[in-house]
N, C-alpha and C positions, 0 to 999 in steps of 0.2 A: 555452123551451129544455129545462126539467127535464121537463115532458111529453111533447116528442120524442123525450131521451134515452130516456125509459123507453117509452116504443113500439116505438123502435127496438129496446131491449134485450128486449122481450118477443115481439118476431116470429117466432124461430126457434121458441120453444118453441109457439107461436100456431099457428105452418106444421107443427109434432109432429117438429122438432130439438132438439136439445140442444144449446148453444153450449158449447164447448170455454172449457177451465179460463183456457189461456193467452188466449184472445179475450179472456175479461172482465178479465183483467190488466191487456191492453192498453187497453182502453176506460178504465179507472181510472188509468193513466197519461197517457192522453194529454189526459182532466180535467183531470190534476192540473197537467201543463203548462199547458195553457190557463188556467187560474186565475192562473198564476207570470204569466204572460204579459201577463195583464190587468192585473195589479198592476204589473207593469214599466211599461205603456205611462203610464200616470197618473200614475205617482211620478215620471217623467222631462218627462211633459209640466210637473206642476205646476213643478217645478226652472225647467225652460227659458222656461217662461212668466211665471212671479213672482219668480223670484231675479236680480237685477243684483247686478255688483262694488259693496262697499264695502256691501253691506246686513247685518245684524244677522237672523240666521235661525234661530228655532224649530224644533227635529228633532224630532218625532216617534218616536211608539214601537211598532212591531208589524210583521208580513213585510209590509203594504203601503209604512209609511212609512217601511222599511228599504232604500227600492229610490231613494226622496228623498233619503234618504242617499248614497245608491251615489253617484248623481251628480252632488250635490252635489260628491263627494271628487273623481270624474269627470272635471270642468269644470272643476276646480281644477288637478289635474293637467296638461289640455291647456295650459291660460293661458288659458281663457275665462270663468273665473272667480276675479276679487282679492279683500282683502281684504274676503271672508266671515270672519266671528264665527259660529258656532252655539252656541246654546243647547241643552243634551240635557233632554229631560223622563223618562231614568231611564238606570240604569247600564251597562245597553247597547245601547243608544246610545251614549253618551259614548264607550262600547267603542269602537262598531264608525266611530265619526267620527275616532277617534284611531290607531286604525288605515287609515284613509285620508289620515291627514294634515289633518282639517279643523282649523283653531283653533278653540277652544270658552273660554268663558265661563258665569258662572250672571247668577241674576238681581240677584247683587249687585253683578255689575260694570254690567249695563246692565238697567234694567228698563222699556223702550221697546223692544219691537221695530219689524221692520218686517214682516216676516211669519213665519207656521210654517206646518208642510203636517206633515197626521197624518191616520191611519187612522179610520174611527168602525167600529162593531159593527153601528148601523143610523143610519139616517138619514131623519127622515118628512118628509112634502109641505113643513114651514114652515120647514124646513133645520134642524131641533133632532135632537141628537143620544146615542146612547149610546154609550160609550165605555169603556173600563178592561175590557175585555176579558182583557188582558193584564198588569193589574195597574198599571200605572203612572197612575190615572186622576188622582192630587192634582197629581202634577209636571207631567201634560200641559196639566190644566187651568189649575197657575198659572203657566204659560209662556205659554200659548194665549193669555190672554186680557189678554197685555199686549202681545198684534201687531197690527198696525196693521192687517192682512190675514189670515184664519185662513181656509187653504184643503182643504180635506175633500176628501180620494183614497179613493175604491170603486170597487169592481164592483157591476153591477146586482142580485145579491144581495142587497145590505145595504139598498135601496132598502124601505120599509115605510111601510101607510098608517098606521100607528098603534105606537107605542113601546109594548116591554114584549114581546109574547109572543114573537115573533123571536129577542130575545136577552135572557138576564137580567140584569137593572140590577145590575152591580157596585156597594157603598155601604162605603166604608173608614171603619174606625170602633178606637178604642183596643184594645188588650188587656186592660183594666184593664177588669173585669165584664163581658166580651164578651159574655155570652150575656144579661144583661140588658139591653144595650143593642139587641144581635139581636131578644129579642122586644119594643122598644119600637118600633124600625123596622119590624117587620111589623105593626105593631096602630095604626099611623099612618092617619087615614082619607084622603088623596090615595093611599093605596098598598093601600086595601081589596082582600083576596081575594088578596096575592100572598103566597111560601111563600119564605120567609126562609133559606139555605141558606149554614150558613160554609164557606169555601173552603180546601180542606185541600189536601196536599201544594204545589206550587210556585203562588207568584203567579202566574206568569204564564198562567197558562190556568184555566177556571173547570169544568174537569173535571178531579174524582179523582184526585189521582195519588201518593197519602200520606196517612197518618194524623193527620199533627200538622196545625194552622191554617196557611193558606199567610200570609207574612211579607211586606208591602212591603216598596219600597228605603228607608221612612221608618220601619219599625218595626210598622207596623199591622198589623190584622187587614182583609180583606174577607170581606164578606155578599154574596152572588148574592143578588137578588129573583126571582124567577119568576112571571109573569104568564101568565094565559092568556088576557086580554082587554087591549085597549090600554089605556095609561094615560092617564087620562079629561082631565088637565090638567098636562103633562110641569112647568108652570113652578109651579105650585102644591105637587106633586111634590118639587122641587127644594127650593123654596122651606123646605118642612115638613122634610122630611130635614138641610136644615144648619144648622133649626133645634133639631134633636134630640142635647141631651146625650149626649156620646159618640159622637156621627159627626162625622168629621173632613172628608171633604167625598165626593161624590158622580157618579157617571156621567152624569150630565145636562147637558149642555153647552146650553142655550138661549141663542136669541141672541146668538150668537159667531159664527155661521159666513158669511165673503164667499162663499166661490163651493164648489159642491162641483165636483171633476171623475169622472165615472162612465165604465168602462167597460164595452161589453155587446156583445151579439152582431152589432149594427149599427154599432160603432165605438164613437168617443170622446165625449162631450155635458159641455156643462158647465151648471150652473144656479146661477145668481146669485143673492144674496139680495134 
């Protein structure tokens, strides 16, 4: 699809046109919907297909698994869905379920679920995943991995034969010596050759947007990793990273995930673990 796009986008000039300002507007709008779109259809699919009344449900956190939200609040509202419990894995979340009227819960009150449905960053062939794109990667994960069903919504983008260069490993770690702890987590050898990068202005996204450390909702700092080769053993990876003084825990979700559901240019697919 990205190779069509750009064929398509380069014919005029190919044929010795110049394509008009407002064309290329439009092409970048009508992506951008297609994107929104794609995320809707998976975020509603997962809902409709994994959430029954009276279940205990895990919300996720980012514009895909904000759309599980939606209708979560959705279903509630017609009466086709009762007593839902959600669980929020960051603050908005919590927001935006509270504003739909979902009941919500932590995991003090219930720490069983039955399922959650959230975003990943990438997703490779053995359903292991990166995640904390967005910042929220401690609460997702210690939501996640108390459901009974952890169901992974993408688009065919995130799809990756190999974790690390696609997207950089977010790694939350104290404030307290940050930058020593930063160059312990680069010089860890499961994460050889990857460029350690603290994450300034807003958690929530892992590009620049401020001078000061971007802040979790828990108080931490995050490290983007940056790889330009896959990472050679994600659970090794893992393993070494929350084994490391001063990281608090980490983007690497292995072996957690039941089913992803992906959407792409051929429709909708789902891949079980």
């Amino acid at each position: 699809m990205i190779m069509r796009g750009l064929l398509l986008a380069s014919l005029p000039l190919a044929m010795g046109f110049t394509a008009p300002r407002t064309g290329r507007t439009a092409m970048r709008m009508s992506a951008a919907v297609s994107q929104d779109e794609l995320k809707k259809q998976v975020g509603y699919k997962a809902v409709d297909d994994y959430v029954k009344s009276g279940m205990i449900v895990g919300l996720g956190t980012g514009s895909t698994a904000a759309f599980a939200v939606e209708r979560v609040g959705q279903l509630m509202k017609e009466g086709k869905l009762t007593d839902i419990v959600g669980i929020p894995t960051s603050v908005r979340t919590k927001e935006q379920a509270e504003e739909l009227g979902i009941p919500l819960a932590t995991l003090n009150e219930h720490s069983k679920l039955d399922v959650a449905i959230d975003g990943a960053d990438e997703v490779d062939p053995a359903l292991n995943l990166v995640k904390g794109g967005g910042g929220a990667l401690l609460r997702e994960k210690m939501v996640e991995v108390c459901a009974d069903k952890f169901i992974v919504i993408v688009d065919e983008s995130k799809l990756c034969d190999g974790l690390g260069p696609g997207f950089p490993l977010p790694v939350e770690i104290t404030p307290f010596c940050h930058e020593h702890t930063l160059r312990l987590v680069e010089a860890l050898p499961s994460v050889a050759g990857c460029k350690a990068v603290l994450r300034l202005g807003s958690s929530s996204s892992n590009a620049p947007d401020g001078d000061e450390p971007a802040v979790t909702d828990n108080g931490n700092y995050i490290v983007d990793l940056h790889f330009t080769e896959p990472i050679k053993d994600a659970r090794a990876a893992a393993a070494e990273l929350k084994n490391t003084v001063g990281v608090v825990d980490h983007g690497l979700f292995c072996d957690m995930t039941t089913a992803v559901i992906i959407a792409g240019s051929d429709g909708i697919s789902v891949k079980e673990a």
